[in-house]
N, C-alpha and C positions, 0 to 999 in steps of 0.2 A: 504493500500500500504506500503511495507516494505522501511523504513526510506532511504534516502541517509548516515547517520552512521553508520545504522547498513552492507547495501552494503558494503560501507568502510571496517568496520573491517573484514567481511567474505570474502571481493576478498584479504586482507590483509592475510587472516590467512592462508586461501588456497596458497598463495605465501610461504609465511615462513615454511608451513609443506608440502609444496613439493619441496622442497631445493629450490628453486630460490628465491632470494632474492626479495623483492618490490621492488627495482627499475631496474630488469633486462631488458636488450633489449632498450624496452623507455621510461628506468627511470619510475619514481614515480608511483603507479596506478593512471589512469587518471576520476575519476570520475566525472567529467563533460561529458568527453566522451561516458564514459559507461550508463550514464544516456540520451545523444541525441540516441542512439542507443534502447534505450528500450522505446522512446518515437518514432522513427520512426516504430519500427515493433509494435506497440500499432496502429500507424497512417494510416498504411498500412495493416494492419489484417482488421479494422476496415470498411476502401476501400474498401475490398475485400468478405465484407459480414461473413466472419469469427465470431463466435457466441461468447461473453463475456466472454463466461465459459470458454472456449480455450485459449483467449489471455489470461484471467487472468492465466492461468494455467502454462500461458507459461512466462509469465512476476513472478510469485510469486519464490522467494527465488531463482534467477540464480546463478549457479554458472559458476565463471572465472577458467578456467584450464591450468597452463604452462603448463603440457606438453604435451598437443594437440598442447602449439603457438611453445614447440619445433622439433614437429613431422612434424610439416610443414614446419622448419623454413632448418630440418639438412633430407631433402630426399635425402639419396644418391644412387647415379648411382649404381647399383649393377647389375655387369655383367657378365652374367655365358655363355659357350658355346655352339649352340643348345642342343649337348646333353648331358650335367649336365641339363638341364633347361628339358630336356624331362623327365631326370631320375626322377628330383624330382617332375615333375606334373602330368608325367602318371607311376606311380609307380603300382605294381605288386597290391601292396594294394589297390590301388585305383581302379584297373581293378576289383580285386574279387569284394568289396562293389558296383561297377555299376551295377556286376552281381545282385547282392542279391536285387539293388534297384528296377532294371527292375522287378526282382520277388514280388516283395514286392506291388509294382505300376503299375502290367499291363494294369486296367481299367483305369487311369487318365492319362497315358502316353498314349494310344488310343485315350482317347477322345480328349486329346490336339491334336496329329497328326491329326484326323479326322477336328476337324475348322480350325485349322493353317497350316497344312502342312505341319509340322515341327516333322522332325521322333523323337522315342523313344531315339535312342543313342546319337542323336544330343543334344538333353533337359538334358540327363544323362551327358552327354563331360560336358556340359556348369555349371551343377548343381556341380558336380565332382570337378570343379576348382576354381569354385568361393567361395564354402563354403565344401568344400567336405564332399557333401550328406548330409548339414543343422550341422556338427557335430561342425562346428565350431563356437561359440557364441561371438558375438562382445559384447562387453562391457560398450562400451562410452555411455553415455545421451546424443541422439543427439541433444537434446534443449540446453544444456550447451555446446557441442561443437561447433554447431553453430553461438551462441552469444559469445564463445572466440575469434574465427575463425574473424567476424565480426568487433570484438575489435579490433584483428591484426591489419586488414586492407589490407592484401597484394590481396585478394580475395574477399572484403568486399561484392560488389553487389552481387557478385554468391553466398557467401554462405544462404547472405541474399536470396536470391531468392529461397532458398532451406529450409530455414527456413520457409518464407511464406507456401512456397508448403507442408511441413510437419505438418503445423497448420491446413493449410484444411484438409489433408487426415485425422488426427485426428478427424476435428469437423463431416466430413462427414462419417464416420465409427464408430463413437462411442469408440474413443481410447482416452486412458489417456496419452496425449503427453509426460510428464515427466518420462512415462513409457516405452518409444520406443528407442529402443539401437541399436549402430551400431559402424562404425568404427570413427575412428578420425575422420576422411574427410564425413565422414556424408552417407556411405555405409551400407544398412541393408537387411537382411534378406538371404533367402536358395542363392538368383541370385546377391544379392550385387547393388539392385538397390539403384540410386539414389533419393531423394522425388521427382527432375522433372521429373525421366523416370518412375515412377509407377505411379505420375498424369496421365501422359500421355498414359503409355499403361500399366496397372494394369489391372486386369480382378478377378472377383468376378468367383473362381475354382470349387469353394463347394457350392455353391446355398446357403451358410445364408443370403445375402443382401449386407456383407460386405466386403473389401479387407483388407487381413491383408496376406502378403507375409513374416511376420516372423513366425508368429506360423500356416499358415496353408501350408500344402506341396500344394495342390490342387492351391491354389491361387498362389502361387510362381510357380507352372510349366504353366498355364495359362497365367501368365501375360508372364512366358519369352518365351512363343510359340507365346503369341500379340505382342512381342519386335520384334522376329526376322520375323516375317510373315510380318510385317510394313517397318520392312528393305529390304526386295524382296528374305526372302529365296526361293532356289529353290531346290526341296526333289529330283528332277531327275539327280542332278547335285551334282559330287564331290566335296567336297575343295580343297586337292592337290594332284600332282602326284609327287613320289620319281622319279629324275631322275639323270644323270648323266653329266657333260661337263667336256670337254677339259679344264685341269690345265691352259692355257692362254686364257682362256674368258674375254671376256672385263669384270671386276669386277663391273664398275658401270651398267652393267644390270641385277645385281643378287640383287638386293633391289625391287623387287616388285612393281616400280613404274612405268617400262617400258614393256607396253602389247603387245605381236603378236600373231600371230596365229599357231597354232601346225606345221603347214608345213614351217613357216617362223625359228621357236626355230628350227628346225630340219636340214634345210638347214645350222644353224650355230654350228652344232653336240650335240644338245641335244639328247640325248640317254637315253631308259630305263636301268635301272640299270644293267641288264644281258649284256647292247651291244644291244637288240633289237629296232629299231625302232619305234619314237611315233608314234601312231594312227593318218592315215591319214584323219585330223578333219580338218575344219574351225575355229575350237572352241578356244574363244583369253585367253591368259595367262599369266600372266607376271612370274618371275624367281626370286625363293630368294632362299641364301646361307648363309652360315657363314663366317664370315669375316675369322676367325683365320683357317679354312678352306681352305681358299684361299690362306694366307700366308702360309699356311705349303704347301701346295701342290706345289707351288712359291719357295721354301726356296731352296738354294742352298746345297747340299748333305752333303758339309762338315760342313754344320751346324750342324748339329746333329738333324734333322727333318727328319724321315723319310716322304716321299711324301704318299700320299692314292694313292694306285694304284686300275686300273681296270684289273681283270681276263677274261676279256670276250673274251679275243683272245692268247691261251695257244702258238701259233707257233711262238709269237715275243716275244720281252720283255716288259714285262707289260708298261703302261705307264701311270701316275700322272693323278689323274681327282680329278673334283672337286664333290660332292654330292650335292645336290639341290633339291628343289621342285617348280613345274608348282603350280601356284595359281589361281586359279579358281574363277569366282563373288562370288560365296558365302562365302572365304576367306576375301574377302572385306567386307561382309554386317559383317563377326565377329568383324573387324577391326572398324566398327563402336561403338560396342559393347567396345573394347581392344581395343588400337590402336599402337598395337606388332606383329610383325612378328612372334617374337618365341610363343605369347600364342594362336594366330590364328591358327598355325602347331601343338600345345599341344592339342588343341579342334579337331583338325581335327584327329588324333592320337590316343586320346582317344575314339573318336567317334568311329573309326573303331575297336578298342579294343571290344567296346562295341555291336556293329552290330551281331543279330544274325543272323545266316545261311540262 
């Protein structure tokens, strides 16, 4: 077992050559602390039938990392308009490479649709964004960032729970934990699962015995066809519809949190984009917009804002609307997934980029 000095001097050193001083945040490195922490997830691997070789593997030579405690500590709000936020997720680019992907993966993308239910463009939207198309490689040791994480404290039980979860999937797949990379926050592979959502709905893609959803694509579009089939996708049912309202809509029913049904949005002048009429459905929806949308549309002329007008009726003078889309159950089961408005409308978006004929 590696000494409490020698810990010492390497959470030390790792402090001083990654600019942050040792005692930043809170003060001095605490190894007392660092060491209850490595005797609880020793105490609790061990609970959990977890095999020696693991924890040791997982306990031998951690390392402490600022600036994983500062990536948690400085998240900031960054807020783009829906459509910078479409520009940059469903980019031209990103359309061709779905094309190429779906060419590339006709047989696995079937066979996922065929047990889950869960179409080919819809796996592509989701793949697309979250690691677009595996191209993206995370970095972080997630055993070391989880025991930073830990250390913090601001998150402690979760991440530990996350740690646990990623001890097993190692001991039960035959993976070298120390060797499993992801993001800060402990995201890995083509879908960006977390270790509790691939315990839980992982799926072995390729027939070797094993799941590993960073290096194999089969395993990573499996498990996220067992994520969203578990959430109640439904393959007969859209995600949203572009439509149109009246510039003075009541704005807090354009958050998505408020459902009716197609004849009730329409009774209050929700319109298809052209001016046409929604489909006379039952079928319930709720309504989300852009805020800054709404202001401009709202803004008084000699603002300097011009209003979004609709052209759907050339014999009067146009008049200010707001853009929006109807959101459909399966908008929600993504938002379990994301829990964003704008990347629920970027899946949905991509998706149909992706859709073929």
């Amino acid at each position: 077992m590696i000494s409490k000095n020698m810990l010492r001097i390497g959470a030390v050193f790792l402090m001083l050559f990654s600019g942050v001083p040792a005692n930043a945040d809170r003060g001095a490195f605490d190894m007392d602390r660092w060491d209850e922490i490595m005797a609880n997830v020793r105490n609790r691997a061990a609970a959990q039938n977890i095999s020696d070789a693991t924890i040791k593997a997982t306990l031998r030579n951690p390392a402490f990392i600022p600036s994983i405690v500062r990536s948690d500590k400085n998240q900031s709000e960054f807020k783009l308009t829906l459509d910078r936020y479409l520009a940059r997720t469903v980019s031209a680019a990103r359309i061709a490479n779905g094309k190429k992907m779906r060419a590339k993966y006709p047989t696995m993308l079937s066979r996922v649709e065929n047990r889950f239910g869960v179409p080919p463009h819809v796996i592509l939207a989701f793949w697309g964004l979250e690691s677009n198309y595996g191209e993206h490689k995370a970095a972080h040791n997630l055993r070391d960032a989880f025991l930073t994480l830990m250390y913090d404290g601001r998150r402690e039980t979760f991440f530990g729970n996350q740690l646990l979860a990623l001890m097993k999937i190692a001991d039960d797949n035959g993976l070298d934990i120390t060797q499993i990379r992801g993001s800060w926050a402990g995201a890995m592979g083509h879908f960006q699962f977390i270790p509790t959502t691939l315990a839980a709905y992982g799926v072995d893609g390729n027939g070797d015995g094993h799941i590993d959803i960073i290096g194999s694509v089969g395993d990573a579009m499996f498990s996220a066809g067992n994520y969203l089939n578990k959430l109640g996708w439904n393959q007969n049912e859209r995600i949203v519809r572009a439509v149109i309202v009246p510039a003075d809509f009541d704005a807090s029913l354009l958050k998505g949190d408020v459902k009716k049904d197609l004849s009730q949005w329409a009774a209050m002048g929700v319109m298809l984009p052209d001016g046409g009429a929604l489909p006379n459905s039952a079928m319930v929806a709720g309504l989300v917009a852009d805020a800054a949308e709404i202001e401009a549309a709202n803004a008084p002329v000699e603002s300097g804002i011009a209003p979004v007008e609709s052209d759907m009726d050339t014999d009067v003078a146009p008049r200010p609307v707001i853009h929006a889309y109807l959101t459909y159950p399966n908008f929600y089961r993504i938002k379990k997934w994301n829990n964003s408005n704008w990347y629920a409308i970027a899946v949905a978006t991509l998706a149909d980029e992706l859709k073929q004929p």
